[in-house]
C-alpha positions as CSV (number, residue, x, y, z in Angstrom):
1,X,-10.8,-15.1,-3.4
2,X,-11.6,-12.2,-5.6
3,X,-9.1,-9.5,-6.3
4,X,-9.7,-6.1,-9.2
5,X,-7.4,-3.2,-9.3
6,X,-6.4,-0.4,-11.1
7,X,-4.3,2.4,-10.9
8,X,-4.4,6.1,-13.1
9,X,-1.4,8.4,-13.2
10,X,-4.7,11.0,-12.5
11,X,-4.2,14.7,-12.9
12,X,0.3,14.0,-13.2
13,X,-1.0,12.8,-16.8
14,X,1.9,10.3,-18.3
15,X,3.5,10.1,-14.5
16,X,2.3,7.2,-12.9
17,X,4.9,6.9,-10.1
18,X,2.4,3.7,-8.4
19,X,2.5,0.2,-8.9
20,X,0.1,-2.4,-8.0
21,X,0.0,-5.9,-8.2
22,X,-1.5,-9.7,-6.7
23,X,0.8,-12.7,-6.6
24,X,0.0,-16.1,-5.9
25,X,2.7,-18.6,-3.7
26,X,3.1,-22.2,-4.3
27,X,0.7,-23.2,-1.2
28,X,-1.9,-20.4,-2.5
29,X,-1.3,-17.9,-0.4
30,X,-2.0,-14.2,-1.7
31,X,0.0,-11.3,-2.0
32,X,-1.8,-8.2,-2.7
33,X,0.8,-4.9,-3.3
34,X,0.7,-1.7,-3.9
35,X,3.9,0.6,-4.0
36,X,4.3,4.9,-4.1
37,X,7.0,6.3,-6.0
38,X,8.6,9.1,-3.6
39,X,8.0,11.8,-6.0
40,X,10.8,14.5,-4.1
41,X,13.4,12.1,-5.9
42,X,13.9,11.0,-9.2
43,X,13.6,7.7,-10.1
44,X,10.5,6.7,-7.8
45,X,8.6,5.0,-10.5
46,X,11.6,2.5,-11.3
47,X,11.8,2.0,-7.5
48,X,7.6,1.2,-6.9
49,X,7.6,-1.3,-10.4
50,X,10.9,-2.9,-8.9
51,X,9.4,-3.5,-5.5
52,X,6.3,-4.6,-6.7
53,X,7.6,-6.9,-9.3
54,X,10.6,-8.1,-7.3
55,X,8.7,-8.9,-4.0
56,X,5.3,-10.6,-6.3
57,X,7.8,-12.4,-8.5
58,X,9.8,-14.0,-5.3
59,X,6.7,-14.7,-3.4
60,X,5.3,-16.8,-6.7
61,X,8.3,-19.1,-6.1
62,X,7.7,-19.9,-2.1
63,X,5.5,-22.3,-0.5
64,X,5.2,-20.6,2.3
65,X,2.0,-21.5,4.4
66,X,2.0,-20.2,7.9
67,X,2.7,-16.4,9.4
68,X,5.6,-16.7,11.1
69,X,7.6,-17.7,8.3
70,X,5.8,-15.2,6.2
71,X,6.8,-12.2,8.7
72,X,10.3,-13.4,8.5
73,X,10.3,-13.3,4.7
74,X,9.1,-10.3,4.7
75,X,11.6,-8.9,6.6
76,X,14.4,-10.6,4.8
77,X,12.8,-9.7,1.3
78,X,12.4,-5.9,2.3
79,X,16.3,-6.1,3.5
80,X,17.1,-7.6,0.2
81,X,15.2,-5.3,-1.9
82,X,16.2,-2.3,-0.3
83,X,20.1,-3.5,-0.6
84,X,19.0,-3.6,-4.5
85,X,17.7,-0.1,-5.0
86,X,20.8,1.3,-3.2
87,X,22.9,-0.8,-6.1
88,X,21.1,0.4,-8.7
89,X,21.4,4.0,-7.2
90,X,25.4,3.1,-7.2
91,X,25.4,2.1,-10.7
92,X,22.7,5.0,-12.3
93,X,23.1,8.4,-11.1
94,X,19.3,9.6,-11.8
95,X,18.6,7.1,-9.7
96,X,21.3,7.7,-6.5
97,X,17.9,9.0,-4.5
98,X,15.3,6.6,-5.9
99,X,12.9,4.7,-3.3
100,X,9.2,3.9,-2.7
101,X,6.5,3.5,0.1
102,X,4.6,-0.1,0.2
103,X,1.8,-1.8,1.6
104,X,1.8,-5.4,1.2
105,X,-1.0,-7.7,2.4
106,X,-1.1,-11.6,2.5
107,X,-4.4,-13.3,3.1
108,X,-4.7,-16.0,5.6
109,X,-8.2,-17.8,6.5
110,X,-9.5,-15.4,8.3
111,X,-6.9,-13.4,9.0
112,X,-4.8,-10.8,6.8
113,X,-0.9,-10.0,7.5
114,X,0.2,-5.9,6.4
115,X,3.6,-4.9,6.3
116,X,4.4,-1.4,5.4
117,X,6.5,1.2,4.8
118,X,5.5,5.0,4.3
119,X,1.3,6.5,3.7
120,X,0.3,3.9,1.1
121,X,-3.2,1.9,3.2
122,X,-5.1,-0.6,4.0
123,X,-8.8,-0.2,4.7
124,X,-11.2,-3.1,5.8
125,X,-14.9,-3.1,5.7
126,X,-16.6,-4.7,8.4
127,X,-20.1,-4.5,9.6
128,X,-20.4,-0.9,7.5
129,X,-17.4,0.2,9.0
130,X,-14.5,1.7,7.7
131,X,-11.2,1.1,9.5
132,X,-7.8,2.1,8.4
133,X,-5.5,-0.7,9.7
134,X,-1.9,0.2,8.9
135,X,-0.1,3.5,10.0
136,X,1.0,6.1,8.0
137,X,4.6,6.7,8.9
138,X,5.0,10.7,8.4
139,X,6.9,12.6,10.9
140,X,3.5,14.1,12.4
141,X,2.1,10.7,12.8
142,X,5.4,9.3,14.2
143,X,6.1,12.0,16.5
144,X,2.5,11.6,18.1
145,X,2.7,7.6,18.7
146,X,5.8,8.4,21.1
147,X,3.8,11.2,22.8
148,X,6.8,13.5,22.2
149,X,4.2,16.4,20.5
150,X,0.5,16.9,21.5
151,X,-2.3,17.1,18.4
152,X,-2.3,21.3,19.0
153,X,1.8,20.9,18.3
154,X,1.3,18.2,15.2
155,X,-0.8,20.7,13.4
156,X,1.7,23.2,13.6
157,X,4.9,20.9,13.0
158,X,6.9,21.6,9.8
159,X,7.7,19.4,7.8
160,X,4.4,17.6,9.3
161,X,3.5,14.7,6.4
162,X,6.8,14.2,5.0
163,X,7.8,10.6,5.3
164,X,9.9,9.1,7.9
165,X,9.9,5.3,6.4
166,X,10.3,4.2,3.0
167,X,12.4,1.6,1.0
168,X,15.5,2.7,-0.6
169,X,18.0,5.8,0.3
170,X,18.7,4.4,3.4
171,X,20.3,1.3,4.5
172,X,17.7,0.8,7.7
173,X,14.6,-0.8,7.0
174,X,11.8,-0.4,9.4
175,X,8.8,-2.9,8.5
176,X,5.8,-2.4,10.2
177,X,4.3,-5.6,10.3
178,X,0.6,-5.9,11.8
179,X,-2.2,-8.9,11.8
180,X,-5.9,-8.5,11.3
181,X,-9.0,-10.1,11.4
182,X,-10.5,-10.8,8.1
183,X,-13.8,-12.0,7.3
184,X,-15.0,-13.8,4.5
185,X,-17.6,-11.1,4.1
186,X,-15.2,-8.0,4.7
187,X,-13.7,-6.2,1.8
188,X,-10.0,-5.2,2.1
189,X,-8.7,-1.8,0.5
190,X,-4.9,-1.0,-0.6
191,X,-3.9,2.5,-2.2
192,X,-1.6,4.9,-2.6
193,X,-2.6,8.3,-0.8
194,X,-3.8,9.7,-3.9
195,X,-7.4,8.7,-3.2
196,X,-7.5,10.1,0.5
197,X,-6.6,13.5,-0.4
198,X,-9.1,14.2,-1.8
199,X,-11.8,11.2,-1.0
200,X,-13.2,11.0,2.3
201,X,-13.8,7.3,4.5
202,X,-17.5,8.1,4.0
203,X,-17.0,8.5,0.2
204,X,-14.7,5.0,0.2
205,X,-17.2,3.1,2.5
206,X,-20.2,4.2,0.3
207,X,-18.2,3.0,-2.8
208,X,-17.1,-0.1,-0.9
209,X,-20.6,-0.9,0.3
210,X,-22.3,-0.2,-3.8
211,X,-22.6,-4.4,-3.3
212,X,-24.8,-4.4,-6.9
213,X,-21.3,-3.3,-8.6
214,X,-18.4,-5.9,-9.0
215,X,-14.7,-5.6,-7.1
216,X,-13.6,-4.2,-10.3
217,X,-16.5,-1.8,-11.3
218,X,-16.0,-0.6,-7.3
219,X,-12.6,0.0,-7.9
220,X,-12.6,1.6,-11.1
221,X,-15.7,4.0,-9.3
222,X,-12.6,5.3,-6.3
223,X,-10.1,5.8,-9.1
224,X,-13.2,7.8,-11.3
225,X,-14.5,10.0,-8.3
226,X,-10.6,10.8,-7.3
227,X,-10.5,11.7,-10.9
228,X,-13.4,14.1,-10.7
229,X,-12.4,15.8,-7.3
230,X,-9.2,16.7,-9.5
231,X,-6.5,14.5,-7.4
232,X,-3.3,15.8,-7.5
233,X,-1.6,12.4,-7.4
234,X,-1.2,9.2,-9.0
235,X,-4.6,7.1,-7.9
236,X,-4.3,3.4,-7.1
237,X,-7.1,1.3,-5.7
238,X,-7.0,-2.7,-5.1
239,X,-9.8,-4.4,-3.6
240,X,-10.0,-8.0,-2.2
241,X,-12.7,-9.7,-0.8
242,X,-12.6,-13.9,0.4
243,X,-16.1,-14.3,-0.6
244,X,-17.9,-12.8,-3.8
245,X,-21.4,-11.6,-2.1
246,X,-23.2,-13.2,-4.6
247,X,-22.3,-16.5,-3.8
């Protein structure tokens, strides 16, 4: 397993509300996270570091080894963590409206487990193909999965990509939990949104595919070019990939 990230507070110099971070269970299992401060409210880069560090730090502990009992502690552990940020929020005034988005990712043989919460993604690489394979849960996006708008109305919604799941505020947690195919030759992308507004999937997959350039030189290259395009954002990139291509 190889695994390189990085993140960059980008053009918010000195306000890197992201998080990002690869943890490693008892039975070996992998753990890749990356977390999104909410910026609207204050305290979103306590609430990404706690999530990140609280849900790596717990996994570290487990011996988990098969899926169902991974989905379940997911679940529990986003309960958990969630009924921690609304404590501290109780305790700390500036941070009554913290919370964060997430993408978590646990690698399996073959297979990869996502549970999110918010616009943070996942991207895989397959056969020169760039697939997103989580969903990012904005009120457009939401609205559109029920069928209750058409694509003509989404584009005219307001309010359209502000975010209708996260973790904290609210006592309801909605995981999305999904499971995926992946290869030993596939490369796996999380980050925050910071590199989509202002990369394109052809600009990732032709990073993602520079196959001369190490995990970590590919994802220092997305943070770079996200820097040049003059990101507005924080910019977080974490790569994994079950076999190094030069082995």
């Amino acid at each position: 397993m190889e695994v390189a990230y990085l993140t960059d507070p980008g053009n918010r110099k000195g306000d890197n509300e992201d998080y990002v971070g690869a943890f490693q269970n008892q039975s070996g299992l992998w753990m890749l996270i990356v977390a999104d401060g909410v910026t609207s409210n204050e305290g979103g880069e306590v609430a990404s570091a706690m999530a990140v560090e609280h849900f790596g730090n717990a996994w570290e502990s487990t011996s988990i080894e098969m899926m169902k009992a991974t989905v379940d502690w997911l679940k529990n552990r986003a309960q958990l963590e969630n009924d921690a940020m609304l404590q501290a929020g109780e305790r700390f005034r500036d941070l009554s409206q913290m919370a964060t988005t997430l993408i978590i990712a646990v690698i399996f043989n073959q297979q990869l487990l996502l549970a999110n919460l918010g616009d943070s993604k996942a991207f895989r690489l397959h056969d020169n193909q760039l697939t997103q394979l989580s969903f990012d849960h904005s009120l457009k996006n939401e609205l559109l999965r029920t069928g209750r708008i058409t694509k003509a109305d989404a584009e005219q919604l307001p309010n359209a990509n502000s975010l209708t799941r996260y973790l904290g505020v609210d006592t309801r947690v909605d995981l999305e939990i999904s499971q995926h195919e992946f290869l030993p030759s596939n490369i796996l992308l999380l980050t925050s949104d910071g590199i989509t507004k202002v990369l394109t999937k052809d600009d990732i997959k032709a990073t993602l595919s520079q196959y001369d350039l190490t995990l970590e030189e590919r994802a220092n290259a997305l943070v770079q070019q996200a820097n040049d395009n003059d990101v507005p954002d924080n910019v977080t990139a974490l790569l994994c990939q079950q076999q190094n291509e030069k082995d």
